[in-house]
C-alpha positions in Angstrom: 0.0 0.0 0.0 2.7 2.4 0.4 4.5 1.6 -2.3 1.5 2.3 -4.4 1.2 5.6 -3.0 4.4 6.6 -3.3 4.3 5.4 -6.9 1.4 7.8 -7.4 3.1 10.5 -5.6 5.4 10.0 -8.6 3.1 10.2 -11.9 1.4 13.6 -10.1 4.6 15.2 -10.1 5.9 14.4 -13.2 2.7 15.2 -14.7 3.1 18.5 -13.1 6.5 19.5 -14.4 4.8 18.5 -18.1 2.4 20.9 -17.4 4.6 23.6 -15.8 7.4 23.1 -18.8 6.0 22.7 -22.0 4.0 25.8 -24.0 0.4 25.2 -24.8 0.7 25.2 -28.4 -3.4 26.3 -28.4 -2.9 29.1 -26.2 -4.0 31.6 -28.9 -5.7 31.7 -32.1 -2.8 31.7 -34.4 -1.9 28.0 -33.2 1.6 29.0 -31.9 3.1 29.5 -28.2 2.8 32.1 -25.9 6.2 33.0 -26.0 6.8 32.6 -29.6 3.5 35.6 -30.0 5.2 37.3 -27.2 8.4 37.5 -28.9 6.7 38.9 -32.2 4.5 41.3 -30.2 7.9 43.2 -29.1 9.8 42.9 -32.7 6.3 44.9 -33.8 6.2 47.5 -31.3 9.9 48.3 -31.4 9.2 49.3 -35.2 8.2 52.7 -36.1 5.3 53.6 -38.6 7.4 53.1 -42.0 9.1 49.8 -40.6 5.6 48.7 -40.0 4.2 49.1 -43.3 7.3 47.6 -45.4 6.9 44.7 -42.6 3.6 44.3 -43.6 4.1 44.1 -47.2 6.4 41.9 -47.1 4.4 39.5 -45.5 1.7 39.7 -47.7 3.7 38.8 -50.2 4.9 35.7 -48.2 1.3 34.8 -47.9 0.3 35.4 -51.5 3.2 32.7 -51.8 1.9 30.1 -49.7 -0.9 27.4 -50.5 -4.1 28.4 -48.2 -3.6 24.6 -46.3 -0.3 25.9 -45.4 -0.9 29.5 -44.0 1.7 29.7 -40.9 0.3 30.8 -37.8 3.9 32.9 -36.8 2.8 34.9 -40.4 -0.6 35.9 -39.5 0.0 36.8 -35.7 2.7 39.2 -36.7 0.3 40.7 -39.7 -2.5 40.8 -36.6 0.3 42.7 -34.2 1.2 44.9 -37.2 -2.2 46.5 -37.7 -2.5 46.7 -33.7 0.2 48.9 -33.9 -1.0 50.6 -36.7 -3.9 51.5 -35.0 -2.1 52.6 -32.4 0.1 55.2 -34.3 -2.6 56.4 -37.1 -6.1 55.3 -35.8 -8.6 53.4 -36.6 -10.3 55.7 -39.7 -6.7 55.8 -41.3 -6.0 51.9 -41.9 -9.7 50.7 -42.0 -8.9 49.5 -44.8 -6.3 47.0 -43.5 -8.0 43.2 -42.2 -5.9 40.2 -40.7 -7.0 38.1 -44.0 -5.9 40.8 -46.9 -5.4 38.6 -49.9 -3.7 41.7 -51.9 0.0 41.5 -51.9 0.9 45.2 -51.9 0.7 46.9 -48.8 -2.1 49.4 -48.1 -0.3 52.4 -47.2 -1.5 54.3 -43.8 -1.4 58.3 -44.1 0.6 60.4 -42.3 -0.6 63.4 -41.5 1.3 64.3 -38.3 3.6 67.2 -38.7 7.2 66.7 -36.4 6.9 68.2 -32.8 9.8 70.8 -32.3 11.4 71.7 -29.0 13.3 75.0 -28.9 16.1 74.5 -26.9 17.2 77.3 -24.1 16.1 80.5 -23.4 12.7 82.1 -25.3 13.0 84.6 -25.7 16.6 85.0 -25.3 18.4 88.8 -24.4 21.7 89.4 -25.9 24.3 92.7 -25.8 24.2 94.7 -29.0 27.5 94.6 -30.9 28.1 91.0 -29.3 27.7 87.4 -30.9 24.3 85.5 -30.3 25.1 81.3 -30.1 21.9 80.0 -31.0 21.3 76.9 -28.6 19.0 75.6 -31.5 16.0 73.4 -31.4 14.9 69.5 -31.5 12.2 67.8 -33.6 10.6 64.3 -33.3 8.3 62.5 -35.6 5.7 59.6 -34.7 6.8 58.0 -37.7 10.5 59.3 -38.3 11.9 59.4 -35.0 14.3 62.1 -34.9 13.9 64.9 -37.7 16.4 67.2 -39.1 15.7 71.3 -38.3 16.9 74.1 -40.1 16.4 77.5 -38.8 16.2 80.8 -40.4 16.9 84.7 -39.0 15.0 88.0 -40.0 17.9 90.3 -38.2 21.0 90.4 -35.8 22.4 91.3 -32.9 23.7 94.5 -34.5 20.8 96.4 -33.8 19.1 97.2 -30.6 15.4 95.6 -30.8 14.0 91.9 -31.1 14.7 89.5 -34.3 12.6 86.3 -34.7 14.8 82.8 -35.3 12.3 80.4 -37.2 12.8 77.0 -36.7 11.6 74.8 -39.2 11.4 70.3 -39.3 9.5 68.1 -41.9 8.8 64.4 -41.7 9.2 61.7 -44.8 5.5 62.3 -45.5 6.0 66.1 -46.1 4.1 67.3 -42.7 6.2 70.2 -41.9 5.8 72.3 -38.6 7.5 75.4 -37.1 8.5 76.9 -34.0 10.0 80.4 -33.2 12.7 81.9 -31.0 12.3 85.8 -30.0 15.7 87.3 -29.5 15.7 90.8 -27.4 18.8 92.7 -28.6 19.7 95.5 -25.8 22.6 98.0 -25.4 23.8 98.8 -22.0 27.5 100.0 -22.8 28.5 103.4 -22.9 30.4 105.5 -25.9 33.9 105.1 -26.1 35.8 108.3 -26.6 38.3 107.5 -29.7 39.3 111.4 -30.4 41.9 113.1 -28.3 41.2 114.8 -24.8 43.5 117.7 -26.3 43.4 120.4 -29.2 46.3 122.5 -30.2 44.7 125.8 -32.3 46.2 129.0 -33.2 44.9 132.3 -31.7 42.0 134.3 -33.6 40.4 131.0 -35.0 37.0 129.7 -34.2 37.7 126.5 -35.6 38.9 123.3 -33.1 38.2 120.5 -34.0 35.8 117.0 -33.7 35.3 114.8 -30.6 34.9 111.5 -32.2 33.4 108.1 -30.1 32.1 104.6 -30.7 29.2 102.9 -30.6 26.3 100.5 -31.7 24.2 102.7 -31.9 23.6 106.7 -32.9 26.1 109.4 -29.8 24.9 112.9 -29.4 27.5 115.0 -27.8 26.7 117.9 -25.2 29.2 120.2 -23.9 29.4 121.7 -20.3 32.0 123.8 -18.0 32.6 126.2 -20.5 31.8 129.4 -21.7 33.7 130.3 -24.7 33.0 127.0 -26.1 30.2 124.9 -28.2 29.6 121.7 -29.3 27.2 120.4 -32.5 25.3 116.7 -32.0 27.7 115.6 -34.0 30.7 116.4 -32.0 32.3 119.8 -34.2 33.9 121.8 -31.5 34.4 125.4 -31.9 35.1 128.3 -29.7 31.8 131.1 -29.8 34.5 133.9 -30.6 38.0 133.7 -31.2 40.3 133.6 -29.0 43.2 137.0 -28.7 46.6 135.2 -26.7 47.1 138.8 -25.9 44.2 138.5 -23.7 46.1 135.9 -22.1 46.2 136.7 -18.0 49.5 138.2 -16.9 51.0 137.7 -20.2 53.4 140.6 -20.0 54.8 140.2 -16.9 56.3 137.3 -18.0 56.2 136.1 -21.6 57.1 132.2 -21.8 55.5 131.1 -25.1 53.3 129.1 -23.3 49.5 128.2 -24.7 46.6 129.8 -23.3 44.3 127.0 -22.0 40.8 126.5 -22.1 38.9 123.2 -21.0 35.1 121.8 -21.2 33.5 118.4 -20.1 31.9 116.7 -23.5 29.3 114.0 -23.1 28.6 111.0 -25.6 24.9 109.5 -24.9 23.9 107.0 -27.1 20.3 106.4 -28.5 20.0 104.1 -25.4 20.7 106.3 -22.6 24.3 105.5 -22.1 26.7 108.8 -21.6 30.1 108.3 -21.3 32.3 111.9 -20.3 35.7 113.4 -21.4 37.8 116.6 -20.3 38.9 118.2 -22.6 41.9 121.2 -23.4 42.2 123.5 -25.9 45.5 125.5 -26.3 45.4 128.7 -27.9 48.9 129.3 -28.9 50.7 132.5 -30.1 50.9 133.2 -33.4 53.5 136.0 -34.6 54.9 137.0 -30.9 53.3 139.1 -28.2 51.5 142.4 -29.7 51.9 140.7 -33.3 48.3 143.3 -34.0 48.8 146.8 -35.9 46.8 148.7 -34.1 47.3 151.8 -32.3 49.3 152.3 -29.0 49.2 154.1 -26.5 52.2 156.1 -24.7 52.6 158.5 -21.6 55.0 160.7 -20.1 55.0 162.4 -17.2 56.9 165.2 -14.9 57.0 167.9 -12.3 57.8 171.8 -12.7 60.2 173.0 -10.2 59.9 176.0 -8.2 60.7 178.8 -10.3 62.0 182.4 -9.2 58.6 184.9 -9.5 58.9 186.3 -13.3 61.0 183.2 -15.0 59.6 181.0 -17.8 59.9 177.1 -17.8 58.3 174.1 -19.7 56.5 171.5 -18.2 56.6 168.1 -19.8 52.7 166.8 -19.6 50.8 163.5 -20.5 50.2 162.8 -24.4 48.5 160.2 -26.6 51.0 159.5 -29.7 50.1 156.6 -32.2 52.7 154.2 -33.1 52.9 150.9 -35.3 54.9 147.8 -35.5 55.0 147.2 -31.7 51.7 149.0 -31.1 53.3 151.3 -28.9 54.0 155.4 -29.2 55.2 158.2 -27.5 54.5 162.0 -27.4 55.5 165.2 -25.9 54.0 168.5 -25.3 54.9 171.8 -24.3 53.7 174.1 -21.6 54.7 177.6 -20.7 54.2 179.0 -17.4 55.7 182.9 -16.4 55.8 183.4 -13.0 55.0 187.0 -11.4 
Protein backbone atom coordinates (compact mmCIF):
# COMPACT_ATOMS: atom_id res chain seq x y z
CA UNK A 1 0.00 0.00 0.00
CA UNK A 2 2.65 2.42 0.37
CA UNK A 3 4.55 1.58 -2.35
CA UNK A 4 1.54 2.27 -4.36
CA UNK A 5 1.16 5.57 -2.99
CA UNK A 6 4.40 6.61 -3.33
CA UNK A 7 4.33 5.41 -6.91
CA UNK A 8 1.36 7.79 -7.42
CA UNK A 9 3.14 10.55 -5.62
CA UNK A 10 5.45 10.05 -8.57
CA UNK A 11 3.06 10.23 -11.89
CA UNK A 12 1.38 13.61 -10.07
CA UNK A 13 4.64 15.21 -10.15
CA UNK A 14 5.95 14.39 -13.23
CA UNK A 15 2.70 15.24 -14.70
CA UNK A 16 3.07 18.55 -13.07
CA UNK A 17 6.50 19.47 -14.36
CA UNK A 18 4.80 18.49 -18.05
CA UNK A 19 2.37 20.86 -17.40
CA UNK A 20 4.55 23.57 -15.84
CA UNK A 21 7.36 23.09 -18.77
CA UNK A 22 5.98 22.67 -22.02
CA UNK A 23 4.01 25.80 -23.97
CA UNK A 24 0.41 25.17 -24.77
CA UNK A 25 0.74 25.15 -28.39
CA UNK A 26 -3.42 26.33 -28.41
CA UNK A 27 -2.87 29.09 -26.16
CA UNK A 28 -4.05 31.65 -28.92
CA UNK A 29 -5.70 31.69 -32.08
CA UNK A 30 -2.76 31.67 -34.35
CA UNK A 31 -1.89 27.99 -33.19
CA UNK A 32 1.62 28.96 -31.86
CA UNK A 33 3.08 29.54 -28.20
CA UNK A 34 2.81 32.08 -25.94
CA UNK A 35 6.15 32.96 -25.96
CA UNK A 36 6.83 32.59 -29.59
CA UNK A 37 3.52 35.55 -30.02
CA UNK A 38 5.20 37.33 -27.20
CA UNK A 39 8.42 37.50 -28.91
CA UNK A 40 6.65 38.87 -32.15
CA UNK A 41 4.47 41.33 -30.17
CA UNK A 42 7.89 43.18 -29.08
CA UNK A 43 9.82 42.86 -32.65
CA UNK A 44 6.34 44.90 -33.80
CA UNK A 45 6.21 47.49 -31.32
CA UNK A 46 9.87 48.26 -31.41
CA UNK A 47 9.24 49.31 -35.17
CA UNK A 48 8.20 52.74 -36.06
CA UNK A 49 5.26 53.59 -38.60
CA UNK A 50 7.39 53.10 -42.01
CA UNK A 51 9.06 49.85 -40.62
CA UNK A 52 5.61 48.74 -39.99
CA UNK A 53 4.21 49.11 -43.35
CA UNK A 54 7.32 47.57 -45.42
CA UNK A 55 6.92 44.73 -42.58
CA UNK A 56 3.57 44.30 -43.57
CA UNK A 57 4.08 44.10 -47.22
CA UNK A 58 6.44 41.88 -47.10
CA UNK A 59 4.36 39.55 -45.51
CA UNK A 60 1.75 39.72 -47.71
CA UNK A 61 3.68 38.80 -50.22
CA UNK A 62 4.93 35.70 -48.15
CA UNK A 63 1.26 34.82 -47.86
CA UNK A 64 0.25 35.40 -51.50
CA UNK A 65 3.21 32.66 -51.79
CA UNK A 66 1.90 30.09 -49.70
CA UNK A 67 -0.92 27.40 -50.48
CA UNK A 68 -4.10 28.41 -48.16
CA UNK A 69 -3.62 24.56 -46.31
CA UNK A 70 -0.32 25.91 -45.42
CA UNK A 71 -0.90 29.46 -43.95
CA UNK A 72 1.66 29.68 -40.86
CA UNK A 73 0.30 30.85 -37.78
CA UNK A 74 3.88 32.92 -36.75
CA UNK A 75 2.80 34.86 -40.38
CA UNK A 76 -0.60 35.94 -39.47
CA UNK A 77 0.02 36.83 -35.73
CA UNK A 78 2.75 39.24 -36.70
CA UNK A 79 0.27 40.74 -39.68
CA UNK A 80 -2.46 40.78 -36.56
CA UNK A 81 0.31 42.70 -34.17
CA UNK A 82 1.17 44.88 -37.20
CA UNK A 83 -2.16 46.47 -37.66
CA UNK A 84 -2.48 46.70 -33.72
CA UNK A 85 0.17 48.89 -33.91
CA UNK A 86 -1.03 50.57 -36.66
CA UNK A 87 -3.87 51.48 -34.97
CA UNK A 88 -2.06 52.63 -32.42
CA UNK A 89 0.08 55.22 -34.32
CA UNK A 90 -2.63 56.39 -37.12
CA UNK A 91 -6.06 55.34 -35.79
CA UNK A 92 -8.65 53.43 -36.56
CA UNK A 93 -10.26 55.69 -39.68
CA UNK A 94 -6.70 55.82 -41.32
CA UNK A 95 -6.03 51.93 -41.87
CA UNK A 96 -9.74 50.73 -42.02
CA UNK A 97 -8.90 49.52 -44.81
CA UNK A 98 -6.29 46.98 -43.53
CA UNK A 99 -7.95 43.20 -42.25
CA UNK A 100 -5.93 40.23 -40.73
CA UNK A 101 -6.98 38.14 -44.00
CA UNK A 102 -5.88 40.78 -46.89
CA UNK A 103 -5.43 38.57 -49.90
CA UNK A 104 -3.69 41.69 -51.89
CA UNK A 105 0.01 41.45 -51.90
CA UNK A 106 0.85 45.17 -51.89
CA UNK A 107 0.73 46.86 -48.80
CA UNK A 108 -2.08 49.41 -48.14
CA UNK A 109 -0.31 52.42 -47.22
CA UNK A 110 -1.53 54.28 -43.76
CA UNK A 111 -1.35 58.26 -44.07
CA UNK A 112 0.59 60.39 -42.32
CA UNK A 113 -0.61 63.40 -41.47
CA UNK A 114 1.25 64.33 -38.29
CA UNK A 115 3.59 67.24 -38.72
CA UNK A 116 7.19 66.70 -36.36
CA UNK A 117 6.86 68.21 -32.76
CA UNK A 118 9.76 70.79 -32.30
CA UNK A 119 11.41 71.71 -29.04
CA UNK A 120 13.28 75.00 -28.94
CA UNK A 121 16.08 74.50 -26.91
CA UNK A 122 17.16 77.32 -24.12
CA UNK A 123 16.13 80.52 -23.39
CA UNK A 124 12.75 82.08 -25.35
CA UNK A 125 13.00 84.57 -25.68
CA UNK A 126 16.58 85.01 -25.31
CA UNK A 127 18.43 88.84 -24.37
CA UNK A 128 21.70 89.39 -25.93
CA UNK A 129 24.27 92.70 -25.82
CA UNK A 130 24.23 94.69 -28.98
CA UNK A 131 27.53 94.61 -30.85
CA UNK A 132 28.11 90.96 -29.28
CA UNK A 133 27.68 87.38 -30.91
CA UNK A 134 24.33 85.50 -30.27
CA UNK A 135 25.14 81.31 -30.12
CA UNK A 136 21.89 80.05 -30.97
CA UNK A 137 21.28 76.90 -28.60
CA UNK A 138 19.01 75.59 -31.53
CA UNK A 139 16.05 73.37 -31.42
CA UNK A 140 14.94 69.49 -31.53
CA UNK A 141 12.20 67.80 -33.56
CA UNK A 142 10.59 64.32 -33.30
CA UNK A 143 8.33 62.47 -35.63
CA UNK A 144 5.74 59.56 -34.74
CA UNK A 145 6.78 57.96 -37.67
CA UNK A 146 10.48 59.29 -38.34
CA UNK A 147 11.85 59.39 -34.95
CA UNK A 148 14.31 62.14 -34.91
CA UNK A 149 13.89 64.92 -37.75
CA UNK A 150 16.45 67.19 -39.11
CA UNK A 151 15.68 71.34 -38.30
CA UNK A 152 16.92 74.05 -40.11
CA UNK A 153 16.36 77.51 -38.79
CA UNK A 154 16.17 80.84 -40.40
CA UNK A 155 16.91 84.66 -39.02
CA UNK A 156 14.99 88.05 -39.96
CA UNK A 157 17.86 90.26 -38.15
CA UNK A 158 20.97 90.36 -35.84
CA UNK A 159 22.38 91.30 -32.90
CA UNK A 160 23.66 94.55 -34.52
CA UNK A 161 20.78 96.44 -33.76
CA UNK A 162 19.10 97.22 -30.61
CA UNK A 163 15.41 95.57 -30.80
CA UNK A 164 14.01 91.87 -31.08
CA UNK A 165 14.69 89.53 -34.28
CA UNK A 166 12.56 86.27 -34.71
CA UNK A 167 14.79 82.75 -35.30
CA UNK A 168 12.29 80.39 -37.22
CA UNK A 169 12.81 76.98 -36.73
CA UNK A 170 11.55 74.77 -39.19
CA UNK A 171 11.38 70.34 -39.30
CA UNK A 172 9.45 68.10 -41.95
CA UNK A 173 8.82 64.40 -41.67
CA UNK A 174 9.18 61.75 -44.80
CA UNK A 175 5.45 62.26 -45.54
CA UNK A 176 6.00 66.05 -46.11
CA UNK A 177 4.07 67.30 -42.66
CA UNK A 178 6.17 70.25 -41.85
CA UNK A 179 5.80 72.27 -38.63
CA UNK A 180 7.47 75.37 -37.12
CA UNK A 181 8.54 76.91 -33.98
CA UNK A 182 9.99 80.42 -33.19
CA UNK A 183 12.67 81.86 -30.99
CA UNK A 184 12.29 85.77 -30.00
CA UNK A 185 15.75 87.30 -29.48
CA UNK A 186 15.67 90.83 -27.41
CA UNK A 187 18.81 92.70 -28.61
CA UNK A 188 19.71 95.54 -25.85
CA UNK A 189 22.62 98.02 -25.37
CA UNK A 190 23.81 98.79 -21.99
CA UNK A 191 27.51 99.96 -22.83
CA UNK A 192 28.51 103.44 -22.85
CA UNK A 193 30.44 105.54 -25.88
CA UNK A 194 33.91 105.08 -26.13
CA UNK A 195 35.76 108.27 -26.62
CA UNK A 196 38.31 107.54 -29.74
CA UNK A 197 39.27 111.36 -30.36
CA UNK A 198 41.93 113.09 -28.32
CA UNK A 199 41.23 114.83 -24.77
CA UNK A 200 43.54 117.66 -26.29
CA UNK A 201 43.35 120.40 -29.25
CA UNK A 202 46.35 122.46 -30.17
CA UNK A 203 44.68 125.82 -32.34
CA UNK A 204 46.18 129.03 -33.20
CA UNK A 205 44.87 132.27 -31.70
CA UNK A 206 41.97 134.29 -33.58
CA UNK A 207 40.40 131.01 -34.98
CA UNK A 208 36.98 129.73 -34.19
CA UNK A 209 37.73 126.47 -35.63
CA UNK A 210 38.93 123.32 -33.13
CA UNK A 211 38.21 120.52 -33.95
CA UNK A 212 35.78 116.95 -33.66
CA UNK A 213 35.35 114.75 -30.55
CA UNK A 214 34.86 111.48 -32.19
CA UNK A 215 33.42 108.10 -30.13
CA UNK A 216 32.13 104.58 -30.74
CA UNK A 217 29.19 102.95 -30.61
CA UNK A 218 26.34 100.46 -31.70
CA UNK A 219 24.23 102.71 -31.87
CA UNK A 220 23.64 106.68 -32.91
CA UNK A 221 26.07 109.37 -29.85
CA UNK A 222 24.89 112.92 -29.40
CA UNK A 223 27.53 115.04 -27.82
CA UNK A 224 26.73 117.88 -25.22
CA UNK A 225 29.25 120.20 -23.92
CA UNK A 226 29.42 121.67 -20.26
CA UNK A 227 31.98 123.82 -18.03
CA UNK A 228 32.65 126.20 -20.52
CA UNK A 229 31.77 129.38 -21.65
CA UNK A 230 33.74 130.34 -24.70
CA UNK A 231 32.96 126.99 -26.14
CA UNK A 232 30.18 124.86 -28.21
CA UNK A 233 29.64 121.69 -29.33
CA UNK A 234 27.18 120.40 -32.51
CA UNK A 235 25.32 116.68 -32.00
CA UNK A 236 27.67 115.61 -33.99
CA UNK A 237 30.73 116.37 -31.98
CA UNK A 238 32.25 119.77 -34.16
CA UNK A 239 33.94 121.78 -31.50
CA UNK A 240 34.42 125.37 -31.86
CA UNK A 241 35.13 128.27 -29.66
CA UNK A 242 31.84 131.11 -29.77
CA UNK A 243 34.48 133.93 -30.61
CA UNK A 244 38.02 133.66 -31.17
CA UNK A 245 40.33 133.64 -29.01
CA UNK A 246 43.24 137.03 -28.70
CA UNK A 247 46.56 135.22 -26.75
CA UNK A 248 47.15 138.80 -25.93
CA UNK A 249 44.21 138.50 -23.72
CA UNK A 250 46.10 135.92 -22.07
CA UNK A 251 46.15 136.74 -17.95
CA UNK A 252 49.46 138.24 -16.86
CA UNK A 253 50.99 137.72 -20.17
CA UNK A 254 53.40 140.61 -19.98
CA UNK A 255 54.85 140.23 -16.92
CA UNK A 256 56.28 137.26 -17.96
CA UNK A 257 56.25 136.12 -21.61
CA UNK A 258 57.15 132.16 -21.78
CA UNK A 259 55.52 131.05 -25.06
CA UNK A 260 53.33 129.12 -23.31
CA UNK A 261 49.49 128.24 -24.67
CA UNK A 262 46.56 129.80 -23.30
CA UNK A 263 44.29 126.95 -22.02
CA UNK A 264 40.79 126.53 -22.11
CA UNK A 265 38.90 123.24 -20.96
CA UNK A 266 35.14 121.83 -21.24
CA UNK A 267 33.50 118.40 -20.12
CA UNK A 268 31.94 116.75 -23.48
CA UNK A 269 29.26 114.05 -23.13
CA UNK A 270 28.55 111.02 -25.59
CA UNK A 271 24.93 109.48 -24.93
CA UNK A 272 23.90 106.98 -27.08
CA UNK A 273 20.33 106.39 -28.48
CA UNK A 274 19.99 104.07 -25.35
CA UNK A 275 20.69 106.34 -22.56
CA UNK A 276 24.31 105.47 -22.14
CA UNK A 277 26.67 108.81 -21.55
CA UNK A 278 30.05 108.35 -21.29
CA UNK A 279 32.28 111.87 -20.34
CA UNK A 280 35.72 113.43 -21.44
CA UNK A 281 37.75 116.63 -20.25
CA UNK A 282 38.87 118.24 -22.61
CA UNK A 283 41.90 121.16 -23.35
CA UNK A 284 42.19 123.46 -25.93
CA UNK A 285 45.48 125.46 -26.26
CA UNK A 286 45.38 128.73 -27.92
CA UNK A 287 48.95 129.25 -28.91
CA UNK A 288 50.70 132.46 -30.06
CA UNK A 289 50.92 133.20 -33.44
CA UNK A 290 53.46 136.03 -34.64
CA UNK A 291 54.86 136.99 -30.93
CA UNK A 292 53.25 139.14 -28.21
CA UNK A 293 51.48 142.43 -29.68
CA UNK A 294 51.85 140.72 -33.35
CA UNK A 295 48.29 143.32 -34.02
CA UNK A 296 48.77 146.83 -35.92
CA UNK A 297 46.78 148.72 -34.09
CA UNK A 298 47.26 151.80 -32.31
CA UNK A 299 49.29 152.26 -28.98
CA UNK A 300 49.16 154.14 -26.45
CA UNK A 301 52.25 156.08 -24.69
CA UNK A 302 52.65 158.47 -21.64
CA UNK A 303 55.02 160.66 -20.07
CA UNK A 304 55.05 162.38 -17.17
CA UNK A 305 56.89 165.21 -14.93
CA UNK A 306 56.95 167.91 -12.26
CA UNK A 307 57.82 171.81 -12.73
CA UNK A 308 60.24 173.02 -10.21
CA UNK A 309 59.94 175.99 -8.19
CA UNK A 310 60.71 178.84 -10.26
CA UNK A 311 61.98 182.38 -9.21
CA UNK A 312 58.63 184.85 -9.52
CA UNK A 313 58.88 186.29 -13.34
CA UNK A 314 61.00 183.21 -15.05
CA UNK A 315 59.59 181.00 -17.79
CA UNK A 316 59.95 177.12 -17.83
CA UNK A 317 58.26 174.11 -19.69
CA UNK A 318 56.53 171.47 -18.21
CA UNK A 319 56.58 168.08 -19.84
CA UNK A 320 52.73 166.79 -19.57
CA UNK A 321 50.81 163.53 -20.49
CA UNK A 322 50.23 162.81 -24.41
CA UNK A 323 48.50 160.24 -26.60
CA UNK A 324 51.01 159.54 -29.72
CA UNK A 325 50.12 156.58 -32.16
CA UNK A 326 52.67 154.23 -33.07
CA UNK A 327 52.88 150.94 -35.31
CA UNK A 328 54.89 147.85 -35.48
CA UNK A 329 55.02 147.17 -31.65
CA UNK A 330 51.73 148.97 -31.12
CA UNK A 331 53.27 151.33 -28.91
CA UNK A 332 54.04 155.38 -29.22
CA UNK A 333 55.24 158.19 -27.47
CA UNK A 334 54.54 162.03 -27.40
CA UNK A 335 55.46 165.19 -25.91
CA UNK A 336 54.04 168.45 -25.34
CA UNK A 337 54.92 171.78 -24.27
CA UNK A 338 53.66 174.12 -21.58
CA UNK A 339 54.65 177.63 -20.65
CA UNK A 340 54.16 179.01 -17.38
CA UNK A 341 55.70 182.90 -16.36
CA UNK A 342 55.78 183.45 -12.99
CA UNK A 343 55.03 187.04 -11.42
Amino acid sequence: MNILNFKNINILSIALAFILLVPNVQANEFGISDLEYQEIESRVNSMNFSELNARRALLLKEKAALQSSDDSGSLMAELSAIQKALIAIAGLGAISALTDDDDDSEPVVVADTTPPVITVTGDNPATVEAGTTFTDPGATATDDTDGSVTVSSSADGDTNTVGSYTITYTATDSAGNSSTATRTVNVVDTTAPVFTSAATFVVDENTTAIGTVTATDVDTITFTISDTTVMAITTDGVLTFTTAINYEDKPDLYEEYDGSTYDFTATVTATDASGNAATQSITVQVQDVGGVDDDEGTGTGTGTGTAPATPEGSTIVVPSTDTGTGTGSGTGTGTDSTTETSS
